[in-house]
DRENPA-3360 file (N, C-alpha, C; in nm, 2 decimals, always signed):
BEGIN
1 = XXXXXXXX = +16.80/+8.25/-0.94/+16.78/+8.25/-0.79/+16.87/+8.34/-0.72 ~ +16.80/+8.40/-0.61/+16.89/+8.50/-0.59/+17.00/+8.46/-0.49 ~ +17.14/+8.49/-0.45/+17.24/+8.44/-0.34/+17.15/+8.40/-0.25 ~ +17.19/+8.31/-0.17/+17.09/+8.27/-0.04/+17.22/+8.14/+0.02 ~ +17.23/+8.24/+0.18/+17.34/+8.13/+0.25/+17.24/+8.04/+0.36 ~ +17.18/+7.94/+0.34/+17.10/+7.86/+0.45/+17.17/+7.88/+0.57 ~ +17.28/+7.87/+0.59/+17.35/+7.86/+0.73/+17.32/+8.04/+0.81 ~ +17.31/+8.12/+0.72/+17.32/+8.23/+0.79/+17.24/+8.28/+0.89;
9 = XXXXXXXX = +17.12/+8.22/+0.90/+17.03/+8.24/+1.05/+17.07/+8.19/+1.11 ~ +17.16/+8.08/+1.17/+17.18/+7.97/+1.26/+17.30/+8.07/+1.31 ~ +17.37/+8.09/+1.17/+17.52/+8.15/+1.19/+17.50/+8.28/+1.32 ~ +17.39/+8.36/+1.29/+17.39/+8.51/+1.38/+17.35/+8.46/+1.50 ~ +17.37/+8.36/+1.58/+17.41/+8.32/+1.73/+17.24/+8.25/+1.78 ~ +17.16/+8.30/+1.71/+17.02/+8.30/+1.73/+16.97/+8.15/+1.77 ~ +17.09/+8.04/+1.75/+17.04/+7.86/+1.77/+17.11/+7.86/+1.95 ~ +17.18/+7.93/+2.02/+17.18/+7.94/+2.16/+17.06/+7.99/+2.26;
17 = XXXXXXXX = +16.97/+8.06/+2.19/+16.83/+8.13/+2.20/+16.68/+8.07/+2.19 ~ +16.67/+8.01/+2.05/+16.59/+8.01/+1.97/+16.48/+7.89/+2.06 ~ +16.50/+7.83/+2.14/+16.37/+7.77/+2.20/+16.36/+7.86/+2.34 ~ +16.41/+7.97/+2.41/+16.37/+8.01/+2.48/+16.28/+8.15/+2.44 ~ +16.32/+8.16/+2.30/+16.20/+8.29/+2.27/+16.13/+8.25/+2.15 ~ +16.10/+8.11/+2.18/+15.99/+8.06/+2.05/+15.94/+7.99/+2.11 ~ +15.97/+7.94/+2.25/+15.92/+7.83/+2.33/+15.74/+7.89/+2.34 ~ +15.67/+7.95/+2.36/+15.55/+8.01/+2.40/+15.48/+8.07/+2.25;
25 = XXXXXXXX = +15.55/+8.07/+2.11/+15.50/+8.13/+2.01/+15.44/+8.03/+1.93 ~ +15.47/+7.91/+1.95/+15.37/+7.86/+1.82/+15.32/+7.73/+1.88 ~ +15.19/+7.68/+1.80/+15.12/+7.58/+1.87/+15.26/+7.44/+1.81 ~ +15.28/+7.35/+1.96/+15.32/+7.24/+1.92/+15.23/+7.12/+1.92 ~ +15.14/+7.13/+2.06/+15.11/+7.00/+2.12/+15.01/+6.96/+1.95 ~ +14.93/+7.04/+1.89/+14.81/+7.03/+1.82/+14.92/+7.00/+1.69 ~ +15.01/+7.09/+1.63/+15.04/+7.03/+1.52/+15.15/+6.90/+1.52 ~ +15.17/+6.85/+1.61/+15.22/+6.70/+1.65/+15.12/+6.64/+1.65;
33 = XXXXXXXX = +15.03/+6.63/+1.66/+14.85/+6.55/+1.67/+14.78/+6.57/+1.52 ~ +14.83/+6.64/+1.47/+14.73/+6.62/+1.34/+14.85/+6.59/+1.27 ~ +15.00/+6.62/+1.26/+15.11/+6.55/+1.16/+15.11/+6.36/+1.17 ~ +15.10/+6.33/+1.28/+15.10/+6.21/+1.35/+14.99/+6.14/+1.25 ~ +14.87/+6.23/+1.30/+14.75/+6.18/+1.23/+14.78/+6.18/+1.08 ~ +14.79/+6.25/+0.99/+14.80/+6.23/+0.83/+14.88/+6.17/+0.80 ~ +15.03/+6.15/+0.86/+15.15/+6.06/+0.80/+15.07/+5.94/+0.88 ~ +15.00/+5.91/+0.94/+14.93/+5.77/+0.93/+15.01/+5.65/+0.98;
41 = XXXXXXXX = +15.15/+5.66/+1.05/+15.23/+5.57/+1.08/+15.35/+5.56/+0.99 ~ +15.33/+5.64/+0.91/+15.45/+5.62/+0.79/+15.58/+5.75/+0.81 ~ +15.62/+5.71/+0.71/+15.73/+5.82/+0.77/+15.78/+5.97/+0.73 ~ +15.79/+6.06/+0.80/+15.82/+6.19/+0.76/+15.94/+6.28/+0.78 ~ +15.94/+6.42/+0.68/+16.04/+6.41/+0.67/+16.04/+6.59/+0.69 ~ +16.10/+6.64/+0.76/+16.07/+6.80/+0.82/+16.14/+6.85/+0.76 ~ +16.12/+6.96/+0.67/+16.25/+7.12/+0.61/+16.29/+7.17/+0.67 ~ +16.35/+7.21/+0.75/+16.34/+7.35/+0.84/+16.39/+7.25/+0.99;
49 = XXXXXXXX = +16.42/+7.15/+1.03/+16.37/+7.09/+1.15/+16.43/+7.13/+1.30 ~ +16.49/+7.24/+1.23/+16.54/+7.37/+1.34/+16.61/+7.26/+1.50 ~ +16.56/+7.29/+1.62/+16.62/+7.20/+1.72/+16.50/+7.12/+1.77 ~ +16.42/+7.10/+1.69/+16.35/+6.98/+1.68/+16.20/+6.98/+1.76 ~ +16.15/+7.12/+1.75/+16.03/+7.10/+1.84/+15.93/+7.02/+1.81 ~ +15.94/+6.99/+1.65/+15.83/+6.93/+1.62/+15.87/+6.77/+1.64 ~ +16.00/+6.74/+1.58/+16.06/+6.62/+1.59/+16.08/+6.55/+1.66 ~ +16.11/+6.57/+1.77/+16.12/+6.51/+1.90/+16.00/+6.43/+1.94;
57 = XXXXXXXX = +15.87/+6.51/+1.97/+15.80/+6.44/+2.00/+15.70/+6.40/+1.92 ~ +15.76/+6.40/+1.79/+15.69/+6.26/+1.66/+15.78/+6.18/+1.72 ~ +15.91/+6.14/+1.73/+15.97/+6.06/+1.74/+15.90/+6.00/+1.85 ~ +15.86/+6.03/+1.95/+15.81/+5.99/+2.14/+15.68/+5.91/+2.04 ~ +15.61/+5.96/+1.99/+15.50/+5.88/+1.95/+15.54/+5.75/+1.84 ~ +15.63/+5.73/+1.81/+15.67/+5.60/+1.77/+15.70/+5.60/+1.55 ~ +15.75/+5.77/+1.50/+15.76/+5.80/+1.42/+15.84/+5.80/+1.37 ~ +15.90/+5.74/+1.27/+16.04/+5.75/+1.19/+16.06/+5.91/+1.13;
65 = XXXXXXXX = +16.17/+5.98/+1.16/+16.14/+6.11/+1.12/+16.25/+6.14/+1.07 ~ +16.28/+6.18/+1.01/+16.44/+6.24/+0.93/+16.39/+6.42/+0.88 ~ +16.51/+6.47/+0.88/+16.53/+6.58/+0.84/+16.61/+6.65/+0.78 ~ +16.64/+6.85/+0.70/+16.71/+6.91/+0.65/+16.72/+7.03/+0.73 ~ +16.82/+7.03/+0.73/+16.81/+7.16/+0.82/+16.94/+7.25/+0.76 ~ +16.89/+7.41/+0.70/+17.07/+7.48/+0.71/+17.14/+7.54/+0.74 ~ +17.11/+7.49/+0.96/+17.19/+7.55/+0.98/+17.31/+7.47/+1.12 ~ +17.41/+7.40/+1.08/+17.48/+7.33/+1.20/+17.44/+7.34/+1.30;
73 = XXXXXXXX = +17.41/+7.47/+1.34/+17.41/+7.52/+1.48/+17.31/+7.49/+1.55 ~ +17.20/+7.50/+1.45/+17.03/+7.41/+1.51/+17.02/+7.30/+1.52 ~ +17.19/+7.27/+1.44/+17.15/+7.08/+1.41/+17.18/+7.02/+1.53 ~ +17.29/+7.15/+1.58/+17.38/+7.09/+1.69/+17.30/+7.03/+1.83 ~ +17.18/+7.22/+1.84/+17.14/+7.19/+1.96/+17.03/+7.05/+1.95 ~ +16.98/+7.02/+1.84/+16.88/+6.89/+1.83/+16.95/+6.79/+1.86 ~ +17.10/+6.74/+1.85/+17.14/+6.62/+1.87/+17.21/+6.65/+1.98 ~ +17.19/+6.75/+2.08/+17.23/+6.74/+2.20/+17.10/+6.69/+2.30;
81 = XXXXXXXX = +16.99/+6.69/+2.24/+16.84/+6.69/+2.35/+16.85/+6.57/+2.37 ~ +16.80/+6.49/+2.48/+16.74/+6.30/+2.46/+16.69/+6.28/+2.33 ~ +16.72/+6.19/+2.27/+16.70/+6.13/+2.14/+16.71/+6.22/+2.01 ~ +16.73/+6.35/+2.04/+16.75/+6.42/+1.87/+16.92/+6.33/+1.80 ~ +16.98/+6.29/+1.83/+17.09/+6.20/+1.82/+17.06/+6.05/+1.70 ~ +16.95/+6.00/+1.75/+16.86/+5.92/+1.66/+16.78/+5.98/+1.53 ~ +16.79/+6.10/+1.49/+16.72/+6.20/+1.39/+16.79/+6.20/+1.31 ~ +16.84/+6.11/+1.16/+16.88/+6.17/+1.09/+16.86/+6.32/+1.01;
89 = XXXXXXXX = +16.96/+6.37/+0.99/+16.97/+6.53/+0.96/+17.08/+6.53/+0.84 ~ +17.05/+6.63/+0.69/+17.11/+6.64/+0.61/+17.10/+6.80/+0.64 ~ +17.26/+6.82/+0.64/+17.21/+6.98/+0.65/+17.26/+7.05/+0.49 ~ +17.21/+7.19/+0.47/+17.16/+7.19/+0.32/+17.06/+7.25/+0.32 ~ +17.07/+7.34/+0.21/+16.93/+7.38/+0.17/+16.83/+7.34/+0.12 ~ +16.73/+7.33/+0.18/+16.58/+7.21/+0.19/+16.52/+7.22/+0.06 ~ +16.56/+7.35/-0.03/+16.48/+7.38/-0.18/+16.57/+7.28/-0.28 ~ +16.67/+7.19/-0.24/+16.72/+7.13/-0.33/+16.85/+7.00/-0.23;
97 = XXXXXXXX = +16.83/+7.00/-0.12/+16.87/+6.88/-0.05/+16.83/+6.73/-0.06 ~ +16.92/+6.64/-0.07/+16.85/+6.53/-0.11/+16.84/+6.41/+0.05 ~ +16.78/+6.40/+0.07/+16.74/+6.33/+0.21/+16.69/+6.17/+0.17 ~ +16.70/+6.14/+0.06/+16.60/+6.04/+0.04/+16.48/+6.05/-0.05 ~ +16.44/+5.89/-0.04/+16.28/+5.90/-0.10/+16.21/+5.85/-0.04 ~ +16.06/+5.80/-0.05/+15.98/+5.73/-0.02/+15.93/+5.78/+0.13 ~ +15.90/+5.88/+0.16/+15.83/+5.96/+0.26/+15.69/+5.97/+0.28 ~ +15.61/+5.99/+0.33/+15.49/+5.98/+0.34/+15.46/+6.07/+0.36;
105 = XXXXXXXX = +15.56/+6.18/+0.44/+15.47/+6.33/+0.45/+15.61/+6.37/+0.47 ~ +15.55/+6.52/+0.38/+15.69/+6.62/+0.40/+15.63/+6.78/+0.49 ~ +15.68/+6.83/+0.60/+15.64/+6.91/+0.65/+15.76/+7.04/+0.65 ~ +15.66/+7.10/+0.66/+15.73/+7.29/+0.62/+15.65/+7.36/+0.69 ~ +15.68/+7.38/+0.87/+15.63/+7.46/+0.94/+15.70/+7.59/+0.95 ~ +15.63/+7.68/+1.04/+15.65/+7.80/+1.11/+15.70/+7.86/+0.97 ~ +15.62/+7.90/+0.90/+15.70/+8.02/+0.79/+15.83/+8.00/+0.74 ~ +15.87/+7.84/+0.72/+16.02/+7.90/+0.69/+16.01/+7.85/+0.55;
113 = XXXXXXXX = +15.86/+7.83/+0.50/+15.94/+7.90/+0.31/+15.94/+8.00/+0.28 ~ +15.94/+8.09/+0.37/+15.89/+8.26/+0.33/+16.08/+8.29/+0.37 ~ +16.18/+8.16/+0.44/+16.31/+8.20/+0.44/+16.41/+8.19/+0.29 ~ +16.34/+8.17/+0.22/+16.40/+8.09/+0.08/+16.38/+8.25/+0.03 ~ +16.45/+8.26/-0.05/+16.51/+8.43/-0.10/+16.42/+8.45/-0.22 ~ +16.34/+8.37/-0.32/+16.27/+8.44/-0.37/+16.18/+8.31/-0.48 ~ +16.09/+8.37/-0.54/+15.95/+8.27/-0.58/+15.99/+8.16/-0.65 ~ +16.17/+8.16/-0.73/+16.20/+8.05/-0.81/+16.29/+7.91/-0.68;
121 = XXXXXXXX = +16.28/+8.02/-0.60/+16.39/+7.87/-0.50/+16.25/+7.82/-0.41 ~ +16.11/+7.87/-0.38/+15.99/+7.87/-0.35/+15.98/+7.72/-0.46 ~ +15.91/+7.75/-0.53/+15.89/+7.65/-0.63/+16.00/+7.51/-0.63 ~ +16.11/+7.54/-0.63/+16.22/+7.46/-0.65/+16.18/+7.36/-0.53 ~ +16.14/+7.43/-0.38/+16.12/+7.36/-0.24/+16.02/+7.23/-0.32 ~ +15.92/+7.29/-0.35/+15.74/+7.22/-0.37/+15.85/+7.08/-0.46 ~ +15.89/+7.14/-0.56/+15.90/+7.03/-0.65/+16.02/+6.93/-0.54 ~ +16.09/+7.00/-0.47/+16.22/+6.90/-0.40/+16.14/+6.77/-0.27;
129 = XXXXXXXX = +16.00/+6.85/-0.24/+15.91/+6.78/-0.15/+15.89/+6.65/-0.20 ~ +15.79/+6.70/-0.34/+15.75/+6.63/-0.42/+15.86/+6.49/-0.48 ~ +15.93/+6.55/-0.52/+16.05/+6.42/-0.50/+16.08/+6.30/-0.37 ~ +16.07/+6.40/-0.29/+16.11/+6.29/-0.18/+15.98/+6.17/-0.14 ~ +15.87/+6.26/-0.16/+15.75/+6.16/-0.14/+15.71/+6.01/-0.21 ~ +15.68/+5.94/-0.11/+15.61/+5.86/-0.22/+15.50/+5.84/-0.25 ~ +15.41/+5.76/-0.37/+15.28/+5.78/-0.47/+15.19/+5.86/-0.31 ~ +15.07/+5.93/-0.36/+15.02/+6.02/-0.33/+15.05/+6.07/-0.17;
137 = XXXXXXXX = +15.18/+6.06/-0.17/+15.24/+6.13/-0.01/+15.17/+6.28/-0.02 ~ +15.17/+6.29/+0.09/+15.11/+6.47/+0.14/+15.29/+6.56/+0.20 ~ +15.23/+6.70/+0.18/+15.31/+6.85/+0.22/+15.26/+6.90/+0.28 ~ +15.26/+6.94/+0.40/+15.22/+7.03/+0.50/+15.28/+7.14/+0.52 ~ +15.18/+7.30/+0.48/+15.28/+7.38/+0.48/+15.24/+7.47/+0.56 ~ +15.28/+7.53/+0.69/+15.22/+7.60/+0.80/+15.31/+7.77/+0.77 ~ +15.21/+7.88/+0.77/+15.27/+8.00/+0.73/+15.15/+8.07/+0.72 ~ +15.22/+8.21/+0.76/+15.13/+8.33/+0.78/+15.07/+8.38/+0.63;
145 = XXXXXXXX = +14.92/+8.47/+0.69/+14.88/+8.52/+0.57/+14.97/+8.65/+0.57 ~ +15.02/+8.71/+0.46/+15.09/+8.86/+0.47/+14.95/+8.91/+0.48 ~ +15.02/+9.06/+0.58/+14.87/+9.17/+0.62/+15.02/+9.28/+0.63 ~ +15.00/+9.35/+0.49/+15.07/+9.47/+0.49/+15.02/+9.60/+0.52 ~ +14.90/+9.58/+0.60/+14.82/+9.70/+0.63/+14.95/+9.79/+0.74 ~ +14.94/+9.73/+0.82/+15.03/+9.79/+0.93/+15.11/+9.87/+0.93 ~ +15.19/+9.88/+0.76/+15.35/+9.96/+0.76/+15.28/+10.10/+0.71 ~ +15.41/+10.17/+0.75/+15.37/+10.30/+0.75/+15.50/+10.35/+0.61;
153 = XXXXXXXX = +15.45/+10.36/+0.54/+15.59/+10.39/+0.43/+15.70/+10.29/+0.45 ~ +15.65/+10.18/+0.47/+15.68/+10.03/+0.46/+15.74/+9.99/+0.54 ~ +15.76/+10.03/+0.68/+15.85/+10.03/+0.77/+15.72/+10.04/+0.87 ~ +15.78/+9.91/+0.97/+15.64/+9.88/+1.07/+15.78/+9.82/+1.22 ~ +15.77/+9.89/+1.29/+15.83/+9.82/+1.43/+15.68/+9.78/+1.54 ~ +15.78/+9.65/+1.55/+15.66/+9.58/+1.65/+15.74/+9.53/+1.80 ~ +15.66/+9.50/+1.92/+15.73/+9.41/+2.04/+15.65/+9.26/+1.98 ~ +15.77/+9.20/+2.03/+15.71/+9.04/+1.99/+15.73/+8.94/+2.09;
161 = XXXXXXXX = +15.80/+9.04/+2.23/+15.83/+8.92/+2.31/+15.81/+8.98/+2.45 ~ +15.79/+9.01/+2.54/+15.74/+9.07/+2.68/+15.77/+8.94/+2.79 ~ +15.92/+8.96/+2.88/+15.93/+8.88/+3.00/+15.97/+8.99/+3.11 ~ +15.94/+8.97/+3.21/+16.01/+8.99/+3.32/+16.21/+9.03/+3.30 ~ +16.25/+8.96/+3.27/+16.37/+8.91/+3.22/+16.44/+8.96/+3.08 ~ +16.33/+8.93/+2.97/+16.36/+8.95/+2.87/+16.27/+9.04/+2.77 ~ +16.29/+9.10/+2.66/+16.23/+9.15/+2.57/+16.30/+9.17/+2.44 ~ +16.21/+9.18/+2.34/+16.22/+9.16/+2.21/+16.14/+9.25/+2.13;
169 = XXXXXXXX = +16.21/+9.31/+2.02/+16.15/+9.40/+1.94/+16.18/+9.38/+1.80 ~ +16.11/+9.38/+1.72/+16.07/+9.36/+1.55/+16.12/+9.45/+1.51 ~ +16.21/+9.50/+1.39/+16.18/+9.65/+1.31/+16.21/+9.53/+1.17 ~ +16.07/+9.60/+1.05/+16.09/+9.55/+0.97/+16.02/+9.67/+0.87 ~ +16.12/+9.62/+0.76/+16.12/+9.68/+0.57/+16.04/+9.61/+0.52 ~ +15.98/+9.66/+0.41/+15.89/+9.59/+0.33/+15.93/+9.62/+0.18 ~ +15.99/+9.58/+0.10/+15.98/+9.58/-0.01/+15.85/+9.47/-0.10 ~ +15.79/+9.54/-0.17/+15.62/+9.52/-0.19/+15.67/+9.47/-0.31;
177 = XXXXXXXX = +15.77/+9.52/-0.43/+15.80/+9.48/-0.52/+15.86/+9.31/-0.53 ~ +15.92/+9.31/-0.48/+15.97/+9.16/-0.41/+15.92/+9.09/-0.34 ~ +15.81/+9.13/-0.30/+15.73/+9.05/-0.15/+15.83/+9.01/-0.03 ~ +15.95/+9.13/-0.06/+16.01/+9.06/+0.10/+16.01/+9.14/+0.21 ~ +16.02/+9.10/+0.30/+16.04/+9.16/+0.44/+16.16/+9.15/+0.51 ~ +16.26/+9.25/+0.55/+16.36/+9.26/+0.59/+16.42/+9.28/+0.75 ~ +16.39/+9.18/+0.82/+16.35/+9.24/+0.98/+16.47/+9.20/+1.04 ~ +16.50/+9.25/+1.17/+16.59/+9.27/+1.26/+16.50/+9.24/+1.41;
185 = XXXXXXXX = +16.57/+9.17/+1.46/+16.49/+9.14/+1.62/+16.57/+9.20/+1.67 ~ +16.53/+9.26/+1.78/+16.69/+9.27/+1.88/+16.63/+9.26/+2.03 ~ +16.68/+9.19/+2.11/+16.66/+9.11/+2.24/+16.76/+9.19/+2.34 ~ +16.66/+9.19/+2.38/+16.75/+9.31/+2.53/+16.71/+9.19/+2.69 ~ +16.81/+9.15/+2.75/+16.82/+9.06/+2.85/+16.93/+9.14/+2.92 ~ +16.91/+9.16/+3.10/+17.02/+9.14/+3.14/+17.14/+9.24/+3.11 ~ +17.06/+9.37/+3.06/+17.20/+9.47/+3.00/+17.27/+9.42/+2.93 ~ +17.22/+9.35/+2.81/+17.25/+9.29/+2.67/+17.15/+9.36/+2.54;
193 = XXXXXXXX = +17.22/+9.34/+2.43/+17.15/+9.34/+2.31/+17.13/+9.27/+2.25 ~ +17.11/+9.18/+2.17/+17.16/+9.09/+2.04/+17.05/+9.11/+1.94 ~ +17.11/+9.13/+1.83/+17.04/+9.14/+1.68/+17.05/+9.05/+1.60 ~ +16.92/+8.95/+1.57/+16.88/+8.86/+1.48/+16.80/+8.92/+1.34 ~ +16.92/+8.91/+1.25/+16.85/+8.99/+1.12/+16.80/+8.86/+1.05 ~ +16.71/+8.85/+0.97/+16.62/+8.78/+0.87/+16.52/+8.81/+0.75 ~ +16.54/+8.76/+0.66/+16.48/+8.83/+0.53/+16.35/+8.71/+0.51 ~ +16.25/+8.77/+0.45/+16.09/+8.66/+0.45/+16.08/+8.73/+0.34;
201 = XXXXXXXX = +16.05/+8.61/+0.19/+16.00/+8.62/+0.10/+15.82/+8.58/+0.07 ~ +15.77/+8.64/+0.09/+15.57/+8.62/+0.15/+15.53/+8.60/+0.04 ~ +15.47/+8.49/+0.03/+15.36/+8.46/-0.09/+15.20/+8.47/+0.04 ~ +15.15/+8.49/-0.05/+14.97/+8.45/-0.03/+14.96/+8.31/-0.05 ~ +14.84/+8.30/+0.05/+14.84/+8.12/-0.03/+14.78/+8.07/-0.16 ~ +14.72/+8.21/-0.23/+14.69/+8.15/-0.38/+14.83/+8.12/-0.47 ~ +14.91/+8.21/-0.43/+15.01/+8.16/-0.46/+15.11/+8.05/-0.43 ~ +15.09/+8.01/-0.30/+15.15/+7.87/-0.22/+15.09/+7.78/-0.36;
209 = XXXXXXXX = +14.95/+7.82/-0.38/+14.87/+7.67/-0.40/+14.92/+7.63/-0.59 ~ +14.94/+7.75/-0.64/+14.99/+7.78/-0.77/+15.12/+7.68/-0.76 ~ +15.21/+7.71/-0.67/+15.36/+7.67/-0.64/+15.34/+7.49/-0.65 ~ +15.26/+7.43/-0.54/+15.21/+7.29/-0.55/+15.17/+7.27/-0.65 ~ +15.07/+7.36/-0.77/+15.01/+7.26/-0.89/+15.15/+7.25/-0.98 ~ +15.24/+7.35/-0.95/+15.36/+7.32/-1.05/+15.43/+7.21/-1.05 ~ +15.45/+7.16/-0.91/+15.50/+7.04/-0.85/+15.44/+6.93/-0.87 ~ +15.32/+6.90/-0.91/+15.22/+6.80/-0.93/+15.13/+6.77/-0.78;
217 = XXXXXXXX = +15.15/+6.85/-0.70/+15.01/+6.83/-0.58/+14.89/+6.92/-0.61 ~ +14.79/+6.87/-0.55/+14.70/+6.90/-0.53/+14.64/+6.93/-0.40 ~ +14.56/+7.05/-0.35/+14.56/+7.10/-0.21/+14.43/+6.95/-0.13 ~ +14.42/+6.97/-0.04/+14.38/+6.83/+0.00/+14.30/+6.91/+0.10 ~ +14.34/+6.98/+0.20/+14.26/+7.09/+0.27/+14.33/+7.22/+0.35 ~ +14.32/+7.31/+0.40/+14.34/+7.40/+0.49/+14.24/+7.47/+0.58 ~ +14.27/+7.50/+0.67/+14.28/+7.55/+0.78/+14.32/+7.64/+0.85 ~ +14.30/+7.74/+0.94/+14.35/+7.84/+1.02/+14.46/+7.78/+1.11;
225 = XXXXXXXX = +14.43/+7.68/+1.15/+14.55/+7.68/+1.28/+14.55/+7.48/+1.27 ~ +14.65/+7.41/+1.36/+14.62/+7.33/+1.35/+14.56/+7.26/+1.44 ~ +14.45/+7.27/+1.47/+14.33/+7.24/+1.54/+14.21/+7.22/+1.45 ~ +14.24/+7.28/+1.29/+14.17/+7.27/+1.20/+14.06/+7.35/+1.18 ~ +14.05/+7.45/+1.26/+13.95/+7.59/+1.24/+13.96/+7.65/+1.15 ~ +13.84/+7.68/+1.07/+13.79/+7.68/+0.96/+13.87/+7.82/+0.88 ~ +13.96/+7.80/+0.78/+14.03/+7.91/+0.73/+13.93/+8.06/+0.64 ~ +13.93/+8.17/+0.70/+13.79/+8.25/+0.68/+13.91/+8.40/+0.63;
233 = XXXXXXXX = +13.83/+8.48/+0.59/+13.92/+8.62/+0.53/+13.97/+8.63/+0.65 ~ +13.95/+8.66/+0.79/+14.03/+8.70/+0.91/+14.12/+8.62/+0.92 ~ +14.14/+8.53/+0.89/+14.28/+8.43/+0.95/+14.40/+8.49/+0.93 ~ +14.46/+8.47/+1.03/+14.60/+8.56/+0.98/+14.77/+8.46/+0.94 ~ +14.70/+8.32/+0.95/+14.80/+8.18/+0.92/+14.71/+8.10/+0.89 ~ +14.75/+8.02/+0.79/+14.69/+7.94/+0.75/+14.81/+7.75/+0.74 ~ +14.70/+7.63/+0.78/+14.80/+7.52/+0.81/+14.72/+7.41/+0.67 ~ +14.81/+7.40/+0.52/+14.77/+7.33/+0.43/+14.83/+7.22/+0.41;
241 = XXXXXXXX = +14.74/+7.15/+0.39/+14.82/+7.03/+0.32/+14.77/+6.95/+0.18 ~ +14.87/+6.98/+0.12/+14.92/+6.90/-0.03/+14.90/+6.75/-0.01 ~ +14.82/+6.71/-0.14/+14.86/+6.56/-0.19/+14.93/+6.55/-0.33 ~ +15.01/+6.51/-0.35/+15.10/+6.41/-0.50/+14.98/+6.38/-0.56 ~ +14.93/+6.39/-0.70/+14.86/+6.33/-0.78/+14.73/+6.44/-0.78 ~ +14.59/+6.37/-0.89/+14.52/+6.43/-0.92/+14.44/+6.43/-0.84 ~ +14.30/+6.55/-0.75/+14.21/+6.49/-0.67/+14.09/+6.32/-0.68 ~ +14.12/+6.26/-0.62/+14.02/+6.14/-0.67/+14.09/+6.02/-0.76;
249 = XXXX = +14.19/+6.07/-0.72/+14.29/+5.98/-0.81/+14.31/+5.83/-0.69 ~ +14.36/+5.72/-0.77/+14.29/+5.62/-0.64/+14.48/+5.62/-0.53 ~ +14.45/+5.62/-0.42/+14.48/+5.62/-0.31/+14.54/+5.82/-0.25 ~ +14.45/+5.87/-0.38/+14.44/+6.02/-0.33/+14.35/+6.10/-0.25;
% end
């Protein structure tokens, strides 16, 4: 496995930021409505659980939620919000953190197993889910399709953020050999800079789904978005979810 510090995205200042320039990027209200719905009342358990956009309001709907998170700084700002304080949180690296057992759903939103540094700490995640779950618990894994059309001699700069106020620009590397992506944001506010570097290790989802059968799940369904629109060659994210056990297997 290759070096990999969990703390080091939290560490580059990015957890004083990170809900004012993610706040508008990803669907919350829908994938709180369909996590709610498959953990069924039972209880779940978030990788990644960053400052809690998703957690917070499982918790409001009446959800026992616990989490991993590796980075203090995210942990920080979650147990400063109303009720992130009531969230247990192990912080740690989610490919091999131990939180417990007996979970009913384990969730791995917004791309962040493409933050795990490479396909053996990938796998290590699936199987560390899989542990925590109990008999035919589900994985939810929300993440982009890779579309390496765009780079030009592997090197693609993009804008990713447009305010009044603020802006944000992409430059990212592509090493094709590795499947990783090496990007740098840098945020211009206010006659400021700041530079958020981050490395994405990209699988496809035939390969996500490979990673699950090694772990003992089986894919259960996917989706484009979580609203459950029908996953087609155009999709450009896809939102899956894993079950523990064989399909048809009884309470699978």
């Amino acid at each position: 496995m290759a070096d990999f510090d969990p703390t080091a995205y939290g560490a580059s200042g990015i957890a004083d930021e990170y809900d004012d320039l993610y706040a508008d990027h990803w669907e919350t209200d829908g994938a709180v409505e369909l996590v709610a719905e498959l953990a069924a009342g039972g209880r779940v358990l978030e990788l990644g659980i960053g400052t809690g956009r998703l957690a917070l309001p499982l918790v409001g709907r009446g959800i026992e939620v616990h989490g991993v998170e590796g980075s203090p700084e995210m942990v920080a700002k979650l147990q400063a919000k109303p009720g992130g304080d009531r969230i247990p949180v192990v912080v740690g690296d989610f490919a091999d953190a131990d939180a417990g057992t007996g979970f009913d759903l384990v969730l791995l939103a917004v791309n962040t197993i493409f933050a795990l540094p490479d396909q053996q700490a990938q796998v290590a995640c699936f199987r560390n889910a899989a542990r925590h779950l109990g008999p035919s618990g589900r994985f939810v894994v929300e993440a982009w399709v890779p579309d390496v059309g765009g780079f030009r001699n592997n090197r693609l700069v993009r804008p990713r953020l447009l305010h009044a106020d603020r802006m944000s620009v992409e430059s990212v590397e592509l090493d094709p050999v590795d499947q990783m992506m090496h990007t740098v944001q840098a945020v211009f506010s206010n006659g400021s800079v700041r530079l958020y570097p981050a490395n994405h290790r990209y699988a496809w989802p035939a390969e996500l789904d490979l990673m699950a059968q090694l772990a003992g799940f089986h894919r259960e369904g996917r989706w484009a978005d979580w609203t459950r629109s029908p996953f087609t060659a155009e999709s450009r994210a896809h939102v899956t979810v894993y079950r523990l056990g064989t399909p048809g297997a009884a309470g699978g």
